[in-house]
C-alpha positions in Angstrom: -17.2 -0.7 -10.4 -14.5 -1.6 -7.8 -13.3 0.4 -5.4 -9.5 0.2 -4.4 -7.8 1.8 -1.3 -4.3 2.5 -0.7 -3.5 3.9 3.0 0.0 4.4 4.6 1.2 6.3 7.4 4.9 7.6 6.7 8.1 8.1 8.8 9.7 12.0 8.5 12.8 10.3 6.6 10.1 8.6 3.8 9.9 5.0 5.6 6.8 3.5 5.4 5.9 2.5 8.9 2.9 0.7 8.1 0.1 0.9 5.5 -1.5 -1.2 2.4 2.1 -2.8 1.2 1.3 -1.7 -2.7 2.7 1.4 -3.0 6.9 3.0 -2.9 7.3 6.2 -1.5 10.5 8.5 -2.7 11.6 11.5 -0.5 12.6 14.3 -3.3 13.6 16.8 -0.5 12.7 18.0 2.3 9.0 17.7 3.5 8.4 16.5 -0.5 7.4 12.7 -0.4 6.3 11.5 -3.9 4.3 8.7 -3.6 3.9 5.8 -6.7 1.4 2.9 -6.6 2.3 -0.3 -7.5 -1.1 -0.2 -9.5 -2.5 3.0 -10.4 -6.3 4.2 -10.2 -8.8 4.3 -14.0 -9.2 7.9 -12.5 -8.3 9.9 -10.6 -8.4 8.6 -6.7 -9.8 10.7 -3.8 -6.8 11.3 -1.4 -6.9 12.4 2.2 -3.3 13.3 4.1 -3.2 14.3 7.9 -0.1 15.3 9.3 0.6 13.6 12.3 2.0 16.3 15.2 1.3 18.0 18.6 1.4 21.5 16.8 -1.6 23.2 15.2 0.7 25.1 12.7 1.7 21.4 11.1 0.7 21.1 8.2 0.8 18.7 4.8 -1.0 19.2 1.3 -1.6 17.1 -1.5 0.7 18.1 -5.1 0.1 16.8 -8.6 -2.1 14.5 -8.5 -2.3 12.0 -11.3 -3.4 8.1 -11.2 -1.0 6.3 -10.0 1.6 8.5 -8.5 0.8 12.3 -6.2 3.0 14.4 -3.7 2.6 14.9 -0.4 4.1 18.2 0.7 4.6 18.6 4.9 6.2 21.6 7.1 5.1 24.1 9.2 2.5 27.9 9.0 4.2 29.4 11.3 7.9 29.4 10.2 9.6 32.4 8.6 10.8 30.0 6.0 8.5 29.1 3.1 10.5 25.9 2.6 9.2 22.6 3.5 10.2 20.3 6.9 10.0 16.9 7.0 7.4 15.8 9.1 5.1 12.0 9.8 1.9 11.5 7.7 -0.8 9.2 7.0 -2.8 9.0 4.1 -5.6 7.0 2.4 -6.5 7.3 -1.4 -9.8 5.8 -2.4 -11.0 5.5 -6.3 -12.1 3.2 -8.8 -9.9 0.6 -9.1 
């Protein structure tokens, strides 16, 4: 079986800074980044998203994943607000290729 990896690490406004080059990344609203892979996963990949910020009340979640697309949501814990805030991320999703 052969593994496959797709890694990126993601600007607030949806850029892709850097990353594995095979996947598009679509910013719905804010702090709601959907990303698609150029080539999907046989099943369904193992996906790992760290926000990247100096405060421990950041935070980003993974949303509806499927094999070749998920969303990655971002804001912050500690805001009266339950809606989302843009915010950098990296990610890595690991499966069978």
């Amino acid at each position: 079986m052969a593994i496959k990896q797709v890694y990126g690490h993601i600007e607030p406004n949806g850029n892709i800074a850097s990353g594995s080059g095979d996947f598009q990344v679509k910013k719905t609203e804010d702090g709601v980044y959907n990303i698609v892979l150029n080539t999907g996963f046989s099943t369904y990949p193992s996906v790992v998203v760290t926000q990247l910020s100096p405060y421990t009340t950041a935070n980003a979640v993974i949303n509806n994943l499927g094999f070749s697309e998920f969303n990655i949501l971002t804001g912050f814990t500690d805001q009266a607000s339950t809606s989302y805030s843009d915010c950098q991320f990296s990610f890595i999703a690991i499966g069978s290729a």
